[in-house]
C-alpha positions as CSV (number, residue, x, y, z in Angstrom):
1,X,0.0,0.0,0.0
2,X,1.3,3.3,-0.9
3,X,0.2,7.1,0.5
4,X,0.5,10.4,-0.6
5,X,2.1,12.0,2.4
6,X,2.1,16.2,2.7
7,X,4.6,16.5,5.3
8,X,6.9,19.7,7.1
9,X,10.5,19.3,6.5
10,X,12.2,22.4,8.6
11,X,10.2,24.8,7.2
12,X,9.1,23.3,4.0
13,X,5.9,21.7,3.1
14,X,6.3,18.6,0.7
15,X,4.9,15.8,-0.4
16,X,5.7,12.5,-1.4
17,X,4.5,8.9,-2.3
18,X,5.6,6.9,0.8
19,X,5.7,3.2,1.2
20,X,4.2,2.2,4.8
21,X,7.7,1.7,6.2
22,X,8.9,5.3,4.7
23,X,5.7,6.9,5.9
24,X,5.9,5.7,9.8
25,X,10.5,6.9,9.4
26,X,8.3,9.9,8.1
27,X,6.0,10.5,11.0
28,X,9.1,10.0,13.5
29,X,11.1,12.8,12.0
30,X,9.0,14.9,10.5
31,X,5.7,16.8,10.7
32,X,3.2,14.4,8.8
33,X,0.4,16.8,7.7
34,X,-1.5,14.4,6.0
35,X,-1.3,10.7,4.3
36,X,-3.8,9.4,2.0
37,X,-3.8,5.8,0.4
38,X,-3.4,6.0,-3.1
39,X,-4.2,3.3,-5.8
40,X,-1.4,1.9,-8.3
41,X,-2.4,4.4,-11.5
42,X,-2.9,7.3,-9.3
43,X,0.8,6.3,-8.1
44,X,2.3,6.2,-11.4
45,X,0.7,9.3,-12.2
46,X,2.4,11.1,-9.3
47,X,5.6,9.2,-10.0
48,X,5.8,10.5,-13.4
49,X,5.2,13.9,-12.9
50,X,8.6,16.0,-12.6
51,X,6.5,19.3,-11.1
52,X,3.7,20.5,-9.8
53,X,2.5,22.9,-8.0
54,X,1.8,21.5,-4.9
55,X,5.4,19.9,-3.9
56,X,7.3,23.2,-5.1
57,X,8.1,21.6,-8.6
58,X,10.3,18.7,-6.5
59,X,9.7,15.3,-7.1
60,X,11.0,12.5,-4.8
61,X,11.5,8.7,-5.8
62,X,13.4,5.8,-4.9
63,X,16.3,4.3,-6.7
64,X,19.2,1.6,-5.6
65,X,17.4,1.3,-2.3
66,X,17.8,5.6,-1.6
67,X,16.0,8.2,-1.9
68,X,16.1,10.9,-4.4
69,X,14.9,14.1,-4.5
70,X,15.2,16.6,-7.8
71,X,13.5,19.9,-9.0
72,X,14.3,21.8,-12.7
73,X,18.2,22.1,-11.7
74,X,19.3,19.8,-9.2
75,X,19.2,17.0,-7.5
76,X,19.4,15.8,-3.5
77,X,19.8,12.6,-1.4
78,X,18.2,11.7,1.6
79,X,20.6,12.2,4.5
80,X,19.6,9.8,7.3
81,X,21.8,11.8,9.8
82,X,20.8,14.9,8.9
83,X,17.3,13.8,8.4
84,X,16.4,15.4,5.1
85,X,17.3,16.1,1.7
86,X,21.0,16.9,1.2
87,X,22.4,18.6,-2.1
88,X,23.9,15.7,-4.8
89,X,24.8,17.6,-7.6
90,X,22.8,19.8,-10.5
91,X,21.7,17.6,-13.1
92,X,22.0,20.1,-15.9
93,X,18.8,18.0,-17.8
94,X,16.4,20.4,-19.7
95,X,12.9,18.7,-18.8
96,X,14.0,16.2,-16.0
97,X,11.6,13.2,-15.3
98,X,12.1,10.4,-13.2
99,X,14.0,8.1,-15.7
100,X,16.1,11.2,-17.1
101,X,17.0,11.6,-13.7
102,X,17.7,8.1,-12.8
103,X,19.7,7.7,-15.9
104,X,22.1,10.9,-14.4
105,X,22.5,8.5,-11.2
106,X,23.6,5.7,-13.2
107,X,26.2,7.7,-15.0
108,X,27.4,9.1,-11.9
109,X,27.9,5.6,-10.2
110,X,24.9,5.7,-7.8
C-alpha cells in the first residue's frame, strides 16, 4: 500500500509517495500533515510527474534502495543523519523526469 504523504520538512511543506515503512520513518522525523492511500495508476501518475504545483516543482522517488529528491536544476539525497534532503549535484537536464534523472545517477555511479 502506498500514501501520498504532505509533510513539514524544517520549514518546507512537501509531499511525497511513501511506502508504509517510509511513511511511519516519516511520522518519526517529520511533521506528517497528511497521508492518503493511493491506488497503483494514481501512483504512477504522481511518480511521473517531474512538477507540480503543490510539492514546489520537486519530485521525490526511490532508486538503488535511496532516496532521491530533484527539482528543474538539481538533485538531492536523503541524509539519514541529517534527516532530510541533502544537495547531490545539478543535473543540468532540460525537462528532467524520473528516468532522465535516474539515468544521471547511473552515470554518476549511484
Amino acid at each position: 500500500m502506498q500514501y501520498k504523504v504532505t509533510y513539514l520538512l524544517g520549514d518546507q511543506v512537501r509531499e511525497a509517495v511513501m511506502t508504509q515503512k517510509e511513511l511511519d520513518e516519516c511520522r518519526s522525523r517529520c511533521g506528517v500533515i497528511e497521508a492518503v492511500i493511493v491506488s497503483d495508476q494514481e501512483t504512477s501518475a504522481t511518480d511521473s510527474n517531474s512538477e507540480g504545483p503543490e510539492n514546489d516543482g520537486w519530485t521525490e522517488f526511490s532508486y538503488g534502495d535511496k532516496r532521491w529528491s530533484f527539482d528543474s536544476d538539481q538533485l538531492a539525497l536523503w541524509d539519514e543523519q541529517l534527516q532530510g534532503f541533502d544537495f547531490f549535484g545539478y543535473h543540468m537536464l532540460v525537462k528532467p523526469t524520473i528516468e532522465s534523472v535516474t539515468d544521471f545517477i547511473k552515470r554518476h555511479g549511484h
